[in-house]
C-alpha positions as CSV (number, residue, x, y, z in Angstrom):
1,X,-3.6,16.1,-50.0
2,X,-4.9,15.1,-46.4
3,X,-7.4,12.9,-48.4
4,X,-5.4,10.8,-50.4
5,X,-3.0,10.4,-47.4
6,X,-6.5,9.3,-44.9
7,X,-6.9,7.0,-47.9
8,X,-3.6,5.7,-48.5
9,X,-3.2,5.2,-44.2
10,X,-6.6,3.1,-44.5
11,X,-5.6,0.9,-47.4
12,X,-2.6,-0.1,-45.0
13,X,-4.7,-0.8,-42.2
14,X,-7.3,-2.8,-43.7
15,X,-4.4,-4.8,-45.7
16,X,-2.7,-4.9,-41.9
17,X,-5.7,-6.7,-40.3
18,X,-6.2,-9.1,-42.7
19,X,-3.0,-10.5,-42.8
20,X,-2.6,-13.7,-40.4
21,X,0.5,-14.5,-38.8
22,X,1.5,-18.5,-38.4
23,X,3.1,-19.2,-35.1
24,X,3.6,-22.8,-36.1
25,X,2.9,-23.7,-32.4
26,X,4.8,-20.9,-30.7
27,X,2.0,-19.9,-28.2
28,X,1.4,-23.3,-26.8
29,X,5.1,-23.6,-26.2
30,X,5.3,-20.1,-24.2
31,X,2.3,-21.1,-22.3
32,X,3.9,-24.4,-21.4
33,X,7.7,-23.2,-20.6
34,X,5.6,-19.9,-18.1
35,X,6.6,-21.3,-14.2
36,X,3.3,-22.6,-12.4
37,X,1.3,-20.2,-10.5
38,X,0.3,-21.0,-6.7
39,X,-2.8,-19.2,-6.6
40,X,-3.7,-22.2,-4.6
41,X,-0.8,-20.8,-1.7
42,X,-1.9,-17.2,-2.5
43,X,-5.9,-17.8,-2.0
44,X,-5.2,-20.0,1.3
45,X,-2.5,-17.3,2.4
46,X,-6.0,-14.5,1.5
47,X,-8.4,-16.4,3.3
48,X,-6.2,-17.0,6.4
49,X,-5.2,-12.9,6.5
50,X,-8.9,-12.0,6.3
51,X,-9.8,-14.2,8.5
52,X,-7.1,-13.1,11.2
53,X,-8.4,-9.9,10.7
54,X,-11.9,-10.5,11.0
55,X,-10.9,-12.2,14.2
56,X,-8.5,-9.1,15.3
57,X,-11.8,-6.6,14.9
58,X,-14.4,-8.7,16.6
59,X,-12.0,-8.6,20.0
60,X,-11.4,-5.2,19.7
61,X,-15.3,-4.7,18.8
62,X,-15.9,-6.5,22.0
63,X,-13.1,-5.3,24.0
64,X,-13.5,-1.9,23.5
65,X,-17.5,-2.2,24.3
66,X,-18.7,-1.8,20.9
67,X,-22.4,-3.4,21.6
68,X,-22.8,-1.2,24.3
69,X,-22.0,1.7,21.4
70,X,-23.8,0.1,18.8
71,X,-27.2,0.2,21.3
72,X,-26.9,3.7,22.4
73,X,-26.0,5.0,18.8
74,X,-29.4,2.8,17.1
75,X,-31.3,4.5,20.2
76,X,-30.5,7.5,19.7
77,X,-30.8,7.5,16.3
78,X,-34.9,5.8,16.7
79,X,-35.1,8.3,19.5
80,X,-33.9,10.9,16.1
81,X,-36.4,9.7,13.8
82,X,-39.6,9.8,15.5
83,X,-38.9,13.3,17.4
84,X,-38.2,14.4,13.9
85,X,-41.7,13.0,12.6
86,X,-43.1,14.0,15.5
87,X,-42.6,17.7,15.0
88,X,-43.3,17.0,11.0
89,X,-46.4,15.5,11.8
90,X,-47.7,18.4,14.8
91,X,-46.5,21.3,12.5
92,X,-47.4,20.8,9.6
93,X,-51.1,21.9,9.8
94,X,-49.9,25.1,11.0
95,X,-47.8,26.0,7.8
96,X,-49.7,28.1,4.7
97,X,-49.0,25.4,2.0
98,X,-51.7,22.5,2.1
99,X,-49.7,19.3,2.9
100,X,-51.3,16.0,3.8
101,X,-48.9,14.3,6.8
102,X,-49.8,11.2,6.2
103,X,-49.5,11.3,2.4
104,X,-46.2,12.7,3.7
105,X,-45.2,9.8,5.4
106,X,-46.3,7.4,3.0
107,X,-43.7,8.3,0.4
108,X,-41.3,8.8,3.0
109,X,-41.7,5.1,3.5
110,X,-41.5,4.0,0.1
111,X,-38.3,5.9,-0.4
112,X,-37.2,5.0,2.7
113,X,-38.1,1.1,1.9
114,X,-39.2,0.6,-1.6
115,X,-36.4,2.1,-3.6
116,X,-33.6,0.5,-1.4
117,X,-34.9,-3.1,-2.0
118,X,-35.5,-2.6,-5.5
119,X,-31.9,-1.0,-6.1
120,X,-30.4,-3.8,-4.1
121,X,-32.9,-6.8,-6.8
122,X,-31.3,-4.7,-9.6
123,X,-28.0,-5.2,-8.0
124,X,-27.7,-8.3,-7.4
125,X,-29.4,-9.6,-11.1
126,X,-26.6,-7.7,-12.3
127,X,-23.5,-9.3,-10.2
């Protein structure tokens, strides 16, 4: 009985999305009668706000010696980096498992480089 019921429900539908309904006009005269928007107002009102607060974080950045914090944190992160490939580089001859350093280090860079870049091409062909 399901069947004949699936069937029947079908029918309808199909019979349903054929069938055109005449609005003799009545869309254009909704559209015309809606109030204007102001996304003019709006966007200015946007672009004014993120602009105060761009302005708002640069003094505070600055205020607040930010620069000063940005240097130390990207030395200390360098300093990071090459004491970590440091000790890769003078201990890894010592380990039991064969491992070339340099071939190491090589496809640390181009994961480190390659695959960033050609993530961010991919990105922005698709946007």
């Amino acid at each position: 009985m399901t069947d004949k019921d699936d069937i029947l429900i079908a029918d309808f539908f199909k019979q349903a999305a054929q069938q055109q309904i005449e609005d003799n006009g009545f869309t254009e005269r909704v559209m015309q009668n809606l109030p204007e928007m102001k996304t003019n107002k709006v966007r200015c009102l946007s672009r004014l706000w993120t602009f105060f607060c761009v302005i708002v974080g640069l003094g505070l950045f600055f205020t607040f010696g930010g620069m000063q914090l940005m240097r130390v944190a990207m030395t200390g992160l360098l300093q990071m980096v090459l004491t970590a490939l440091e000790v890769f580089v003078v201990t890894t001859p010592t380990t039991e498992i064969p491992v070339n350093p340099w071939l190491v280090l090589v496809v640390l860079a181009f994961v480190v480089i390659y695959l960033p870049y050609r993530t961010g091409r991919k990105l922005s062909s698709v946007l």
